[in-house]
C-alpha positions as CSV (number, residue, x, y, z in Angstrom):
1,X,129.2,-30.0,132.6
2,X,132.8,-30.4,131.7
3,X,135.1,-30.1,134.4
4,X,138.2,-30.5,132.4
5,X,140.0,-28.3,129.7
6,X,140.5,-31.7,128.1
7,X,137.2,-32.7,128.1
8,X,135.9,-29.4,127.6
9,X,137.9,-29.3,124.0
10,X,136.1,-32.3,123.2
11,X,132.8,-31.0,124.2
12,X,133.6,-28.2,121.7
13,X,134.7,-30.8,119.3
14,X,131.8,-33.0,119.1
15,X,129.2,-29.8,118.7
16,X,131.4,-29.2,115.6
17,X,131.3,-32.2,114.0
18,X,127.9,-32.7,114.7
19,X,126.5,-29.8,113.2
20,X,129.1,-30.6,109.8
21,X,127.5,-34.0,109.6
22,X,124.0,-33.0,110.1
23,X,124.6,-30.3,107.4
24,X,126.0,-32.9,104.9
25,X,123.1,-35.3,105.6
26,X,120.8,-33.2,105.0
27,X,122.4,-31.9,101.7
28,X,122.4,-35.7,100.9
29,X,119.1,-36.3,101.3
30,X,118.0,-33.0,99.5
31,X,119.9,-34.4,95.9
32,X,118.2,-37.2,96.4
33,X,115.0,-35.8,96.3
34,X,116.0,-33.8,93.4
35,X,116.6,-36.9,91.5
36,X,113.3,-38.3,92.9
37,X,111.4,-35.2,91.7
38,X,112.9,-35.6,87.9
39,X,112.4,-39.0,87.9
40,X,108.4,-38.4,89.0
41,X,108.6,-35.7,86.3
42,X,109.9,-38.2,83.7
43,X,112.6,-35.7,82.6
44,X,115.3,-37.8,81.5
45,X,118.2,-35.1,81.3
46,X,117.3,-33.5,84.2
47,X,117.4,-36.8,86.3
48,X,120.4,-37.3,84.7
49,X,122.5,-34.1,86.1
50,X,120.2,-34.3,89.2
51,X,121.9,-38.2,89.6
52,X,125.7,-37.1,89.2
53,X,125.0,-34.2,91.7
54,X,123.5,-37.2,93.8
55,X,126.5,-39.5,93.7
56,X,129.1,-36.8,94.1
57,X,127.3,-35.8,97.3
58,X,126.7,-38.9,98.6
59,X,130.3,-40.3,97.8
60,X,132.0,-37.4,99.5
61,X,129.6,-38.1,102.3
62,X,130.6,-41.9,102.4
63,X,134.8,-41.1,102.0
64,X,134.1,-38.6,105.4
65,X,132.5,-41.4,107.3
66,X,128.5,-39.8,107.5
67,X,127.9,-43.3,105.5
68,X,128.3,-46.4,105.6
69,X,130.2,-47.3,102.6
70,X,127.6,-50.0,101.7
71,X,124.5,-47.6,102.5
72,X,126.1,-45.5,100.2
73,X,126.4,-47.7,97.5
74,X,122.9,-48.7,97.7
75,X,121.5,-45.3,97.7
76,X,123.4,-45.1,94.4
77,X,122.7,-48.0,93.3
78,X,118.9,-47.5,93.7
79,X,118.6,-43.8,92.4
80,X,120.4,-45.3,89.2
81,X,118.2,-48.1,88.9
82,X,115.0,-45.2,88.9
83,X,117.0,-42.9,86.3
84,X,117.9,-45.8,83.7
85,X,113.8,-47.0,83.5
86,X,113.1,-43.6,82.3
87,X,115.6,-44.9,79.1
C-alpha cells in the first residue's frame, strides 16, 4: 500500500485510466465484430456503416494511445479488405 499522498494520487490515477482503456478496448473489439458479423452475413450496406463505426472507434482509440498506431492501421486495413470482397 501507498504510503505517500503522492503516490497515493497516482494509485488513484492509474485505476482510472485503466478502467477508460479497458472500456475503449473493449468497445473496439465489439465494432469489429459487428463488421465481422455483416460481413459473414454478406450484407454489403450493413458492413459498410458497421466499417465506418469501426474505423472511427478504432482511430480515436489509436490518437489516445490504447493502439499502436500501426496495429491500428492494420485492424483497418484488414476489416476493409473483408468489406470490399463482398463488392
Amino acid at each position: 500500500m501507498a504510503n505517500h499522498t503522492s503516490a497515493e494520487k497516482r494509485m488513484r490515477q492509474n485505476i482510472m485510466r485503466k478502467t477508460r482503456n479497458v472500456s475503449a478496448k473493449s468497445h473496439v473489439k465489439t465494432t469489429i465484430k459487428a463488421v465481422l458479423a455483416a460481413v459473414d452475413a454478406k450484407d454489403g450496406v450493413e458492413s459498410t456503416e458497421a466499417l465506418k463505426k469501426a474505423i472511427k472507434a478504432i482511430g480515436k482509440a489509436s490518437s489516445k494511445g490504447m493502439l499502436h498506431k500501426n496495429n491500428a492501421a492494420r485492424k483497418i486495413s484488414r476489416l476493409t479488405k473483408k468489406v470490399n470482397a463482398l463488392g
